[in-house]
C-alpha angles and dihedrals in degrees: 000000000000114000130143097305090075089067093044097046117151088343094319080296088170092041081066092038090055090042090049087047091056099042085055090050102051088054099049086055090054103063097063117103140121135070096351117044129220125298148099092302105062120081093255084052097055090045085061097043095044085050099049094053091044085060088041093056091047095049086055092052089063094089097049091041092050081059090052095094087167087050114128095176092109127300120294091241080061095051086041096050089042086038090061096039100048092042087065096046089052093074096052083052099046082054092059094043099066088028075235098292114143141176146154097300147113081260088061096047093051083047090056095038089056095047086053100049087048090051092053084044097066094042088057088056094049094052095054090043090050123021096051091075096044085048079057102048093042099059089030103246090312138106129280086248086062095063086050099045087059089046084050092051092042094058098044084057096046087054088057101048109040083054085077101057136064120318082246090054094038094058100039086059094051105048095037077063093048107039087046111137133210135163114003138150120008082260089040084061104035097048097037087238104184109216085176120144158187148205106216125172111285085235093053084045094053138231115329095357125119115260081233113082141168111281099182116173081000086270087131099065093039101054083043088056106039085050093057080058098079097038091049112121094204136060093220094050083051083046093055097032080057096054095046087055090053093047094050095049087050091054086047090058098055093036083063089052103048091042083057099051089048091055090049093054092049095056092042088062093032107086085049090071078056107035093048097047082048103058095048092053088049089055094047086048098046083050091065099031082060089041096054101040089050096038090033118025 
């Protein structure tokens, strides 16, 4: 897992390669001047440009080599830590390349492309510095089957109790458990959109309306069943209707935390789905960009 440590790896030793990368390369693009200006197509040019896709090809290589498990070719806390510093340097690099000249053209393209790998980058790198630890805290230290089994207890409770009520309550309970719903879709997860139902009494639903509601962050059943406290006959039905509610709002309590621990690990995975398609399509795009300056310039 990536934390802190990648950044400080072996005293930040890549923070000072990628330094030493862009000083040189400041200097490299200095020295151009004379008849013809900066730009891709001096030799300087074409030292900047052949370095950075040689960074961009290595950059690349870092998912195939985190599945080399025989590898001897350094650890994979060493390729991640270079892989982040040298993608930011990329960037700086790229920049000196084209002297900062764009245009509508396939070199563009690579330019931007490159801009937008290293963005998701970043994201990606924000997410496993920061969400890990919120992960931990929200499940206390525990896994993720800990927060399920309580649901699962909870529930088993709820039914119980809720037998021994009226057939109503009986039924909202049941079904608020059932029709509980957790995950979903890519935005389901993302967003912590709540599908959750339930079936309450058509009288309780109103005139006209379906018996099956929205029960989002189980609010619904629990407002259904605190206000049949106050309307109960007996003491031992208030008794029972008390300890539901305190139930429910038990269950709600885990459900938030295990909605929330669902969103963190979908964002966690989420600028993937950007940051792969991305660097294939820099790669396509570097591909051209070498094609038509050598065919074409």
């Amino acid at each position: 897992m990536i934390h802190e440590g990648i950044l400080r790896y072996r005293n930040a030793r890549y923070l000072w390669v990628a330094l030493g990368l862009l000083a040189a390369s400041v200097a490299l693009y200095a020295t151009q001047g004379g008849l013809r200006p900066a730009g891709g197509g001096t030799w300087q040019g074409y030292t900047l440009g052949t370095l950075g896709a040689l960074i961009i090809l290595w950059l690349a290589w870092l998912g195939i080599r985190k599945r080399s498990y025989a590898s001897t070719s350094g650890s994979v806390a060493g390729w991640t830590s270079a892989h982040v510093y040298l993608g930011l340097a990329l960037v700086a690099i790229a920049t000196l390349h084209c002297a900062g000249r764009f245009g509508w053209n396939v070199h563009t393209l690579a330019y931007a492309l490159t801009c937008a790998v290293v963005l998701t980058g970043i994201l990606g790198l924000y997410t496993y510095l920061s969400f890990p630890r919120q992960l931990s805290a929200n499940r206390a230290g525990g896994p993720r089957s800990q927060l399920f089994a309580e649901l699962y207890a909870l529930d088993q409770e709820g039914r119980d109790i809720a037998r021994r009520c009226n057939a109503s309550i009986d039924t909202a309970v049941k079904t608020s458990i059932e029709r509980t719903a957790l995950g979903g879709g890519v935005l389901d997860q993302l967003l912590g959109r709540d599908r959750s139902r339930v079936s309450l009494d058509q009288a309780d639903a109103g005139p006209g309306a379906s018996p099956l509601r929205s029960n989002a962050d189980q609010q619904a059943v629990i407002d259904y069943v605190s206000n049949r406290v106050t309307r109960a006959d007996k003491r031992i039905e208030t008794a029972n209707l008390e300890a539901l509610v305190l139930i429910l709002c038990r269950r709600q309590a885990v459900l938030r935390r295990i909605r929330r621990d669902i969103r963190l690990h979908a964002w966690l995975k989420a600028w993937l789905y950007f940051h792969i398609p991305l660097t294939i399509a820099l790669i396509a795009a570097l591909i051209a960009h070498i094609l038509a300056t050598f065919l074409y310039w």
